[in-house]
MIMARZA-203191 format. One record per atom (N, C-alpha, C): x, y, z; residue number from 1. Coordinates in nm, 3 decimals. Example, Ala and Ser with C-alpha at 12.3 -4.5 7.8 and 13.67 -1.06 7.14 Angstrom:
2
<atom px="1.319" py="-0.569" pz="0.780" num="1"/>
<atom px="1.230" py="-0.450" pz="0.780" num="1"/>
<atom px="1.320" py="-0.330" pz="0.780" num="1"/>
<atom px="1.285" py="-0.225" pz="0.708" num="2"/>
<atom px="1.367" py="-0.106" pz="0.714" num="2"/>
<atom px="1.290" py="0.003" pz="0.787" num="2"/>
//
This chain:
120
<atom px="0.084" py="-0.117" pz="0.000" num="1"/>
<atom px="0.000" py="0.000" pz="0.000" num="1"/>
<atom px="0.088" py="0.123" pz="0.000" num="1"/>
<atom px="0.034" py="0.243" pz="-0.088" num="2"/>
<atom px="0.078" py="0.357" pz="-0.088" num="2"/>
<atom px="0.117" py="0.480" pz="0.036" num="2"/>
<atom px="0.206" py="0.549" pz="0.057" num="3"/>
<atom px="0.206" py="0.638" pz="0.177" num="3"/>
<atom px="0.074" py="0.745" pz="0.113" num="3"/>
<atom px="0.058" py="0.793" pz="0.226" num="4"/>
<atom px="-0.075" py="0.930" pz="0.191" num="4"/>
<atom px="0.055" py="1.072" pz="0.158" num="4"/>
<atom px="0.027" py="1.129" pz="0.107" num="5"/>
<atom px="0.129" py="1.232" pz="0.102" num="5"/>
<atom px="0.054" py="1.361" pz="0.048" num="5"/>
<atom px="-0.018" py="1.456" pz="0.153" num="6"/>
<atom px="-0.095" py="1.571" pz="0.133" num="6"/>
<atom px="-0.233" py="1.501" pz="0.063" num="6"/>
<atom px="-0.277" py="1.543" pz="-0.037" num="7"/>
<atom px="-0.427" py="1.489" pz="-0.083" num="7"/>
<atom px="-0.375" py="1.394" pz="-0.181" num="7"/>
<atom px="-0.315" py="1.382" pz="-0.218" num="8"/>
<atom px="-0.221" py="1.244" pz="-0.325" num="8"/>
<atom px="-0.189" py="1.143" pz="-0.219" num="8"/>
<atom px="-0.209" py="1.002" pz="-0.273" num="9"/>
<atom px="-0.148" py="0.878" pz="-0.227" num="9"/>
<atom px="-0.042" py="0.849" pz="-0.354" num="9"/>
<atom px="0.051" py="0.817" pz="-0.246" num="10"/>
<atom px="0.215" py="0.807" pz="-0.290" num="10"/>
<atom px="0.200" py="0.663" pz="-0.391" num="10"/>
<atom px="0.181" py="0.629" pz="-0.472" num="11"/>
<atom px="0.152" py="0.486" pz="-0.511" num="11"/>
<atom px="0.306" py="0.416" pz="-0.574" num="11"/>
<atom px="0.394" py="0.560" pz="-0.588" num="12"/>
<atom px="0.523" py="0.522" pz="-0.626" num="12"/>
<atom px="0.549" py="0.518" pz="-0.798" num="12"/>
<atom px="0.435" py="0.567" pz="-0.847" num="13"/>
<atom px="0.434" py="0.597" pz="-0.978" num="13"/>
<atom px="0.492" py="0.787" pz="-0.994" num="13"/>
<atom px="0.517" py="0.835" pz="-1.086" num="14"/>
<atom px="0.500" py="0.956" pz="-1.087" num="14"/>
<atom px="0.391" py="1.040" pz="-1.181" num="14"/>
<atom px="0.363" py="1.182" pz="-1.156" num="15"/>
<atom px="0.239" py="1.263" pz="-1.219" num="15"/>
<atom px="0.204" py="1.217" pz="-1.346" num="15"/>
<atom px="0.312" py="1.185" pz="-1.418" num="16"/>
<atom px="0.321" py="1.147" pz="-1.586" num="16"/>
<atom px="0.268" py="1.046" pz="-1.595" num="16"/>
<atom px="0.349" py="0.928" pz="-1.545" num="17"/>
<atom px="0.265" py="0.824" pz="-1.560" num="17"/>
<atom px="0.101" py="0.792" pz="-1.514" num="17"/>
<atom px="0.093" py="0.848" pz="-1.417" num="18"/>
<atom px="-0.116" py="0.879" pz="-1.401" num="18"/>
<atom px="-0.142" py="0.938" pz="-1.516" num="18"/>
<atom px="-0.100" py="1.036" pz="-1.575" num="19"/>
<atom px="-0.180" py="1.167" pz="-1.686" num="19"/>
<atom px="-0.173" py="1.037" pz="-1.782" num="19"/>
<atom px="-0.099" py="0.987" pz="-1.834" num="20"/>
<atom px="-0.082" py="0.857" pz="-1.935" num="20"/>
<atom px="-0.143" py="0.718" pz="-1.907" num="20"/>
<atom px="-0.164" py="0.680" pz="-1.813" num="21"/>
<atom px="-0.220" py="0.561" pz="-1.788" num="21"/>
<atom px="-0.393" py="0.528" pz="-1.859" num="21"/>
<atom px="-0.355" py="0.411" pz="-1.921" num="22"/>
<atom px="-0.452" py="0.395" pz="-2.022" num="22"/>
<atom px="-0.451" py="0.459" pz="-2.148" num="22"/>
<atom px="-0.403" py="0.517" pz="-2.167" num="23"/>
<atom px="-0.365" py="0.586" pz="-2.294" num="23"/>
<atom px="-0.229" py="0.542" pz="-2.416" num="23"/>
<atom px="-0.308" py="0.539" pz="-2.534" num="24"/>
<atom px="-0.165" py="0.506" pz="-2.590" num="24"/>
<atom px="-0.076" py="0.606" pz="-2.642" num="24"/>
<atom px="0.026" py="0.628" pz="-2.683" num="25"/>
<atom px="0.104" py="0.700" pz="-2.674" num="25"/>
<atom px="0.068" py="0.762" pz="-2.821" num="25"/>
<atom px="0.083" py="0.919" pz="-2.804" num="26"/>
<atom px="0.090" py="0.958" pz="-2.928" num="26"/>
<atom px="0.210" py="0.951" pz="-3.043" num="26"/>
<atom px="0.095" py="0.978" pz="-3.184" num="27"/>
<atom px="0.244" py="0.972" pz="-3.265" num="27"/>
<atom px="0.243" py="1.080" pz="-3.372" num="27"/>
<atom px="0.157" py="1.165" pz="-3.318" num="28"/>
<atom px="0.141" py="1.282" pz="-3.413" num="28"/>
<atom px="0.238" py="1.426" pz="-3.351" num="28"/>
<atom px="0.295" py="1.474" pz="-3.476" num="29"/>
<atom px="0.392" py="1.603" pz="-3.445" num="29"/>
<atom px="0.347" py="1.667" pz="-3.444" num="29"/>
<atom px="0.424" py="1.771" pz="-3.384" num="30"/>
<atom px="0.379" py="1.931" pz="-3.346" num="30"/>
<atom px="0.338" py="1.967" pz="-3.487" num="30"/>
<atom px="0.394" py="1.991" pz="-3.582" num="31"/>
<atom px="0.313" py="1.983" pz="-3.737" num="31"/>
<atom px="0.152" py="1.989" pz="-3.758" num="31"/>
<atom px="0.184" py="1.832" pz="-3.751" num="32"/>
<atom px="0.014" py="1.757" pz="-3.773" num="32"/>
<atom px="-0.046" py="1.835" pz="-3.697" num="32"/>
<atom px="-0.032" py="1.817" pz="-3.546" num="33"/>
<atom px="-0.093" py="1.887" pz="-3.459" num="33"/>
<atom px="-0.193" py="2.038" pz="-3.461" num="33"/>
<atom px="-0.041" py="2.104" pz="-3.506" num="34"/>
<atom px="-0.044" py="2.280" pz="-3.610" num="34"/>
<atom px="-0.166" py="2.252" pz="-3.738" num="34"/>
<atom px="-0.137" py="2.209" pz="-3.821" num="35"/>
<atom px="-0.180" py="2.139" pz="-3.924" num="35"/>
<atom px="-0.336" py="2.144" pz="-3.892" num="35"/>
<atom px="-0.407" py="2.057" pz="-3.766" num="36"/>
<atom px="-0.509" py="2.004" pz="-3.750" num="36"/>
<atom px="-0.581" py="2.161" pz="-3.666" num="36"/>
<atom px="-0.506" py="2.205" pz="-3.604" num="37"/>
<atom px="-0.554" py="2.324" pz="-3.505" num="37"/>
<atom px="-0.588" py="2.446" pz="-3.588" num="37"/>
<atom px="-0.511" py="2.459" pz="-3.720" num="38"/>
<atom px="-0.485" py="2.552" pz="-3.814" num="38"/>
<atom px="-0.713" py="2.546" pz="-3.877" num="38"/>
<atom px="-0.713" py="2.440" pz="-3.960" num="39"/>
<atom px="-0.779" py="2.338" pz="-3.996" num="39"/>
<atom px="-0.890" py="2.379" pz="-3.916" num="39"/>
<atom px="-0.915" py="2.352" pz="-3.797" num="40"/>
<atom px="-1.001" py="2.348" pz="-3.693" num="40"/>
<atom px="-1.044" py="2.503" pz="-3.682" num="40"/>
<atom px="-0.914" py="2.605" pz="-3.696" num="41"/>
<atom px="-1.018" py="2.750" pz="-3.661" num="41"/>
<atom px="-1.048" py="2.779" pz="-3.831" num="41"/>
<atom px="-1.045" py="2.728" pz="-3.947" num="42"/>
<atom px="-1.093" py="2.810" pz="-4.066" num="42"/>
<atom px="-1.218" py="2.728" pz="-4.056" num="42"/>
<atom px="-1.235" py="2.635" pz="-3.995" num="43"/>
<atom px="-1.421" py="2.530" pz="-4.040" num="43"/>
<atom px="-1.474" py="2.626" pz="-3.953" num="43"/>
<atom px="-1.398" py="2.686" pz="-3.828" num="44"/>
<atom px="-1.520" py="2.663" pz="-3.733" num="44"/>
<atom px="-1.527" py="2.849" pz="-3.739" num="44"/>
<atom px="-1.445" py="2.945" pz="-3.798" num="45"/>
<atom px="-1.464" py="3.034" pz="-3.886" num="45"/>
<atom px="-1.590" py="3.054" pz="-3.993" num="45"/>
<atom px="-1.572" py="2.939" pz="-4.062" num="46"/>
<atom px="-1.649" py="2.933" pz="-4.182" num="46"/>
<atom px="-1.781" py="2.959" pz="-4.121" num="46"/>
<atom px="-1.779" py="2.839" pz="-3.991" num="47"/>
<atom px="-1.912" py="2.802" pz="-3.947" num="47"/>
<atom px="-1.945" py="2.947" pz="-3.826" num="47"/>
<atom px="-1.902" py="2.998" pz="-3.830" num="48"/>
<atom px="-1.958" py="3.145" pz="-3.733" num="48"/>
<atom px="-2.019" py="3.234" pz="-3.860" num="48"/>
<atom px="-1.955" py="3.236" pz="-3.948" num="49"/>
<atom px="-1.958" py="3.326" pz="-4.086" num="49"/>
<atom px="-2.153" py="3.291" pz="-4.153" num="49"/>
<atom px="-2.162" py="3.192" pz="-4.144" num="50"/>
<atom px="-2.276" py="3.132" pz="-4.170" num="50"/>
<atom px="-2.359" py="3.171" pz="-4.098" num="50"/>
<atom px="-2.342" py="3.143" pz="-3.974" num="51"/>
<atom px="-2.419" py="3.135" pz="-3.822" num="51"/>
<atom px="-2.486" py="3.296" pz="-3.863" num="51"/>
<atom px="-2.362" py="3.401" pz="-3.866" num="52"/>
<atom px="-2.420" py="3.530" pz="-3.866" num="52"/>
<atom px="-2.491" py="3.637" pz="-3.961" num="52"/>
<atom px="-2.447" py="3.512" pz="-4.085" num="53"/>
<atom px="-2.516" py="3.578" pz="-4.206" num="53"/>
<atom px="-2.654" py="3.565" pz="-4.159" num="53"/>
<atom px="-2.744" py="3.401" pz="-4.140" num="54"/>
<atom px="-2.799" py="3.377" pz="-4.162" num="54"/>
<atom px="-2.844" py="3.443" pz="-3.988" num="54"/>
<atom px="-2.822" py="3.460" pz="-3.906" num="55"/>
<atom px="-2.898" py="3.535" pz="-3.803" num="55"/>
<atom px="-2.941" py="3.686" pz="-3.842" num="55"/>
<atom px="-2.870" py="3.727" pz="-3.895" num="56"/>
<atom px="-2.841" py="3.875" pz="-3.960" num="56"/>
<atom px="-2.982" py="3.928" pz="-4.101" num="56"/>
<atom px="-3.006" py="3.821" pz="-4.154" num="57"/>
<atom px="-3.092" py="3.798" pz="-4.237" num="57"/>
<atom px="-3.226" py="3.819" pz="-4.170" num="57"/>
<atom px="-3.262" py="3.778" pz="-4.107" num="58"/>
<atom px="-3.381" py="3.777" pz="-4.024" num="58"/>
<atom px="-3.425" py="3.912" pz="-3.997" num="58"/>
<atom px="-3.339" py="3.985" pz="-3.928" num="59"/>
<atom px="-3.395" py="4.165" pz="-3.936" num="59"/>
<atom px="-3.358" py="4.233" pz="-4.020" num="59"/>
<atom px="-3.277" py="4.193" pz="-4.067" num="60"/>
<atom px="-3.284" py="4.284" pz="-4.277" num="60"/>
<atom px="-3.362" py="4.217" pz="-4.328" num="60"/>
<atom px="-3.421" py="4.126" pz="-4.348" num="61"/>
<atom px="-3.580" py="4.095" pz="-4.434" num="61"/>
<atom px="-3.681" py="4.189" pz="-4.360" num="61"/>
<atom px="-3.718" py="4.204" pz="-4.233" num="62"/>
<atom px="-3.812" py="4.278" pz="-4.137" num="62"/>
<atom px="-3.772" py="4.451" pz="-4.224" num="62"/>
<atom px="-3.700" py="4.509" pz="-4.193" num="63"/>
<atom px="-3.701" py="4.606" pz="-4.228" num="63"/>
<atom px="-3.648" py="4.623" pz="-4.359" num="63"/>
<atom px="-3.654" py="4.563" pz="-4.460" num="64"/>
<atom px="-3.615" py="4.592" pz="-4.613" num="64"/>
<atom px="-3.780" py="4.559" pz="-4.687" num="64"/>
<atom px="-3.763" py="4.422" pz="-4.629" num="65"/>
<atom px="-3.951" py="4.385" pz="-4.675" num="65"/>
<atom px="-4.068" py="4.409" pz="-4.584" num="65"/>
<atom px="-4.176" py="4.450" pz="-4.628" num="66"/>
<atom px="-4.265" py="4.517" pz="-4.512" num="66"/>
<atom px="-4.347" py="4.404" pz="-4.529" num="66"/>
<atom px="-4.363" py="4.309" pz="-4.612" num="67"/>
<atom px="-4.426" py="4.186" pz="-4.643" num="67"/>
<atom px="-4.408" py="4.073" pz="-4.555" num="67"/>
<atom px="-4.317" py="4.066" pz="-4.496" num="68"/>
<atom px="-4.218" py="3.965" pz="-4.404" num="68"/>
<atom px="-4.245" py="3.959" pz="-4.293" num="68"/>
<atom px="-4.312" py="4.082" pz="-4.253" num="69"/>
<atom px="-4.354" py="4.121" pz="-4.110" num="69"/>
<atom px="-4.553" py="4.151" pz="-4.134" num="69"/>
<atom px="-4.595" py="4.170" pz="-4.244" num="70"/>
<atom px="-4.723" py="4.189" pz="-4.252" num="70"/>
<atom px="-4.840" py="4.103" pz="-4.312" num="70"/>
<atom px="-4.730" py="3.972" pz="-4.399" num="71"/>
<atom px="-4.814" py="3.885" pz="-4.429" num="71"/>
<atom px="-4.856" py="3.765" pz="-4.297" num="71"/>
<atom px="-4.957" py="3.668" pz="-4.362" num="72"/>
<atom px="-5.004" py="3.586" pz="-4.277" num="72"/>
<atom px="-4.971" py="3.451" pz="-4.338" num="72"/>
<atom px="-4.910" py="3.358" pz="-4.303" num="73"/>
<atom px="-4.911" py="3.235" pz="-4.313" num="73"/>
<atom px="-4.982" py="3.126" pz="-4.199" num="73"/>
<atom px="-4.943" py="3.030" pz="-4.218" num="74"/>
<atom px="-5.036" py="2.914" pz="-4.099" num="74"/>
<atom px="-5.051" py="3.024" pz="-3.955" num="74"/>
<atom px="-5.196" py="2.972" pz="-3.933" num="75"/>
<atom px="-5.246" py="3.025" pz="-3.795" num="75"/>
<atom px="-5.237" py="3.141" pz="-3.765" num="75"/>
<atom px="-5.222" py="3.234" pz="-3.898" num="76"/>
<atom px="-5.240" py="3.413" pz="-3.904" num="76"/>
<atom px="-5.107" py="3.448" pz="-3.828" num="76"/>
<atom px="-4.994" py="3.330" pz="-3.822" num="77"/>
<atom px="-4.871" py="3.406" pz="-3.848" num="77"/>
<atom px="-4.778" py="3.445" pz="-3.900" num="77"/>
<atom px="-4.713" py="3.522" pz="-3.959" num="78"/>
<atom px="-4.605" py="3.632" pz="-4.011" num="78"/>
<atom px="-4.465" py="3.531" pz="-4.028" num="78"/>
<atom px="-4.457" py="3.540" pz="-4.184" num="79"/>
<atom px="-4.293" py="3.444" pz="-4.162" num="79"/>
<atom px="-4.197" py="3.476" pz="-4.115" num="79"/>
<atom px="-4.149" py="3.611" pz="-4.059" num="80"/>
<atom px="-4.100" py="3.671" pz="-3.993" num="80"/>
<atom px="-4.080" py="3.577" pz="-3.844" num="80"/>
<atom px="-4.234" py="3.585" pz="-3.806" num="81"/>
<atom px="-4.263" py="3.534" pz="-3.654" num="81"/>
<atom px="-4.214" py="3.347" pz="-3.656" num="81"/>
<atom px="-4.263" py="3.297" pz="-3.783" num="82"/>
<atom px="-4.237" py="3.140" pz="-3.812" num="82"/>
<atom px="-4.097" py="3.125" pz="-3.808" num="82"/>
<atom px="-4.012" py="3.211" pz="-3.871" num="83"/>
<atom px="-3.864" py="3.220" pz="-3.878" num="83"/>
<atom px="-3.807" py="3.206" pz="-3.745" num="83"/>
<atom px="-3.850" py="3.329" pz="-3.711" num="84"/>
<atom px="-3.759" py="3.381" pz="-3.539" num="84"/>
<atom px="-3.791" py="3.243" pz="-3.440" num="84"/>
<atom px="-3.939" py="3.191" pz="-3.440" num="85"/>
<atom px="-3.977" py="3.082" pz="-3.321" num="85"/>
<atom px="-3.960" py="2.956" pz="-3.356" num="85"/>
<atom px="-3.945" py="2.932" pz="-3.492" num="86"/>
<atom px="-3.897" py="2.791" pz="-3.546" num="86"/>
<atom px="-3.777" py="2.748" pz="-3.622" num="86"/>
<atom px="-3.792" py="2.836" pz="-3.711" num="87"/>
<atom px="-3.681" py="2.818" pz="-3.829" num="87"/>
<atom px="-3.529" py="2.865" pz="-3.773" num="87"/>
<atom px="-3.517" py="2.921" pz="-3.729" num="88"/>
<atom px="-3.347" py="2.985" pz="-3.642" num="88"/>
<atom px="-3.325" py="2.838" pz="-3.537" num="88"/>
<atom px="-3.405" py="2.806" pz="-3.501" num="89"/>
<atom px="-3.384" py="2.699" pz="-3.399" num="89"/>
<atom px="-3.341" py="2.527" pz="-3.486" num="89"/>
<atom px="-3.466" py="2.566" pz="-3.586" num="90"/>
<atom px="-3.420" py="2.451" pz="-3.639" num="90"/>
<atom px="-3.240" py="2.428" pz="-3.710" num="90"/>
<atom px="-3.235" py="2.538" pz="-3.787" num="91"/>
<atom px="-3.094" py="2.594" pz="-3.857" num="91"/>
<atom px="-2.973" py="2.574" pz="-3.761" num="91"/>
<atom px="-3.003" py="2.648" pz="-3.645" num="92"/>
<atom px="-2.927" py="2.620" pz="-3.527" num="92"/>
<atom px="-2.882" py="2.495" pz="-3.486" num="92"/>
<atom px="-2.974" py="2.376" pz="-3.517" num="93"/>
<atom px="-2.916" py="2.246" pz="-3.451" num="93"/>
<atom px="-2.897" py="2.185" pz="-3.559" num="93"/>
<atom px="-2.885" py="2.208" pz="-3.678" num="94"/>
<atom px="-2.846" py="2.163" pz="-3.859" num="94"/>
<atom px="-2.706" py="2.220" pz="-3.793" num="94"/>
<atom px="-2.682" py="2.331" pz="-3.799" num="95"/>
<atom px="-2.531" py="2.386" pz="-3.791" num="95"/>
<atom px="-2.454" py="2.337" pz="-3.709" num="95"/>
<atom px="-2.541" py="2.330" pz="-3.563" num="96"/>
<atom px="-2.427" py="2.299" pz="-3.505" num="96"/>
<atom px="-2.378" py="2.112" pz="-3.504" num="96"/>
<atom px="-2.502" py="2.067" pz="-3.540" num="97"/>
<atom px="-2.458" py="1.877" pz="-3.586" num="97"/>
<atom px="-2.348" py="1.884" pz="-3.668" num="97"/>
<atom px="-2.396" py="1.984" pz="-3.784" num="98"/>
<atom px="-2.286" py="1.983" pz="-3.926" num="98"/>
<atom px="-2.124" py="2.014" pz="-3.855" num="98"/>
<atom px="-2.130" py="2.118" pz="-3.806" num="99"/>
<atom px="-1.993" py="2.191" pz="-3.754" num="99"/>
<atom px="-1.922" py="2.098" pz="-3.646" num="99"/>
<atom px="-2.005" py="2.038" pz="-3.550" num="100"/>
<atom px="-1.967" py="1.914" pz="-3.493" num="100"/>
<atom px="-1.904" py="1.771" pz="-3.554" num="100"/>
<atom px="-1.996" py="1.713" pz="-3.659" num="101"/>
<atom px="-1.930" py="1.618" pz="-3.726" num="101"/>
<atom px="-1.803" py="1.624" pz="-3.812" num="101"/>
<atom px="-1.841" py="1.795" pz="-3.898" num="102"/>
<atom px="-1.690" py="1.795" pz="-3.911" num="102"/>
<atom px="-1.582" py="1.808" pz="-3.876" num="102"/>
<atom px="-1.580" py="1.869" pz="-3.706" num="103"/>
<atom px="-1.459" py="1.904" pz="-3.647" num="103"/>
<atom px="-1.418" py="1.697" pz="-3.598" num="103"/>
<atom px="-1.501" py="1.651" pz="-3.568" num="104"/>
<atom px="-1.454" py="1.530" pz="-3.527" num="104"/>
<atom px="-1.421" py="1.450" pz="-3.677" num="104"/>
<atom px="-1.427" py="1.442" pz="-3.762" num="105"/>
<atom px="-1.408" py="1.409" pz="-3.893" num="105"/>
<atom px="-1.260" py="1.482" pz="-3.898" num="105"/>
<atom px="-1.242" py="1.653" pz="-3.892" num="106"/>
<atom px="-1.104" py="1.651" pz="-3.902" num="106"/>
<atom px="-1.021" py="1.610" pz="-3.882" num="106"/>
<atom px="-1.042" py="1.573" pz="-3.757" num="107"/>
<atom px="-0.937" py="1.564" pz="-3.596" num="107"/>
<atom px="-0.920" py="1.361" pz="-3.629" num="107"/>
<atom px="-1.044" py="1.292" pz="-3.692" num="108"/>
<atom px="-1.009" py="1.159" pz="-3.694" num="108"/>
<atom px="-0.928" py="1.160" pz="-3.838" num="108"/>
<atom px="-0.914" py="1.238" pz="-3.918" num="109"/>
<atom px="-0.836" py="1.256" pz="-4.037" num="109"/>
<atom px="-0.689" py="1.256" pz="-4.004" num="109"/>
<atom px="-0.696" py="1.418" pz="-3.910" num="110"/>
<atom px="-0.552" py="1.448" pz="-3.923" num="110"/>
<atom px="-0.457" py="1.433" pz="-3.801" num="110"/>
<atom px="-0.547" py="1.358" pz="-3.714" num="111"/>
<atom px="-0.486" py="1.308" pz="-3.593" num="111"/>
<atom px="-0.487" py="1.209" pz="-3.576" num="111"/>
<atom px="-0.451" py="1.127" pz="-3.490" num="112"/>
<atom px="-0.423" py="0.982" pz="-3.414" num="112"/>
<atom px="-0.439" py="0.886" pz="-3.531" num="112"/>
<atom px="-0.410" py="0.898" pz="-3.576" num="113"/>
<atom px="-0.348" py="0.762" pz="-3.721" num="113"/>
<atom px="-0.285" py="0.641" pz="-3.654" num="113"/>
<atom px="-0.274" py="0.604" pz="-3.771" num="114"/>
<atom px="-0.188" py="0.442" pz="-3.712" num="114"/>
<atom px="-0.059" py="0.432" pz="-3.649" num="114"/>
<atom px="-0.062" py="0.404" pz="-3.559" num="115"/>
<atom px="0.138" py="0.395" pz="-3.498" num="115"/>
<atom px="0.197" py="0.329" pz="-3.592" num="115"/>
<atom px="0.315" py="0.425" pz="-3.671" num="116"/>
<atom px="0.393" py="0.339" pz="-3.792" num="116"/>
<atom px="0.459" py="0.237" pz="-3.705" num="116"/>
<atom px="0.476" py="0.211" pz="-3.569" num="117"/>
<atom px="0.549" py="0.100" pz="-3.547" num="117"/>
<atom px="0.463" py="-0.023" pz="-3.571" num="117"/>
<atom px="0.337" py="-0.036" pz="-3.593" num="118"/>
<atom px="0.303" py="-0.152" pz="-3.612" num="118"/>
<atom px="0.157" py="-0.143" pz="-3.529" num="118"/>
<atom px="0.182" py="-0.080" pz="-3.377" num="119"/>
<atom px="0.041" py="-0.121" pz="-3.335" num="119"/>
<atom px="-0.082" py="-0.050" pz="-3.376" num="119"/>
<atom px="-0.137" py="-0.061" pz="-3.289" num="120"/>
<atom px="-0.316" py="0.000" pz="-3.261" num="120"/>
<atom px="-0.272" py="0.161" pz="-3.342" num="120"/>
//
């Protein structure tokens, strides 16, 4: 059994080896790494760029079209009103699935590959 030593038990391993345990060792360079992080802020760029067009749209239709705010669609409401209480919400969880799958799609691309030594 381990000594107690402040709020850590001494188990005789050191910090490194806990932070690593269970883990396999990486084999990707500071590069790749760069590479993948680089990668990661132009998608998720792209994906704000979108986000704000298309939020941005919503009150420049209101005040460019007077139609947007004065017509009636289902249940005598305004596509304006259908937009803001449905459609932004829906768009919202399209974007953020999309922007999600691709950041994990990057990252399984340009990270953790095969250990050229042979294993896992």
């Amino acid at each position: 059994m381990g000594a107690w030593t402040g709020d850590r038990r001494d188990t005789g391993t050191d910090a490194a080896d806990d932070a690593t345990a269970g883990f396999s060792s990486s084999t990707d360079t500071p590069a790749e790494v760069d590479a993948a992080a680089q990668t990661q802020l132009r998608t998720a760029l792209g994906y704000g760029l979108v986000f704000l067009l298309v939020t941005g749209t919503v009150p420049a239709l209101t005040l460019l079209l007077p139609w947007w705010s004065e017509s009636r669609l289902a249940g005598g409401l305004s596509p304006n009103f259908l937009v803001a209480a449905v459609g932004l919400y829906v768009f919202f969880l399209v974007l953020g699935i999309a922007a999600a799958t691709l950041a994990s799609s990057i990252e399984d691309r340009m990270l953790g590959g095969p250990d050229p030594d042979g294993g896992p």
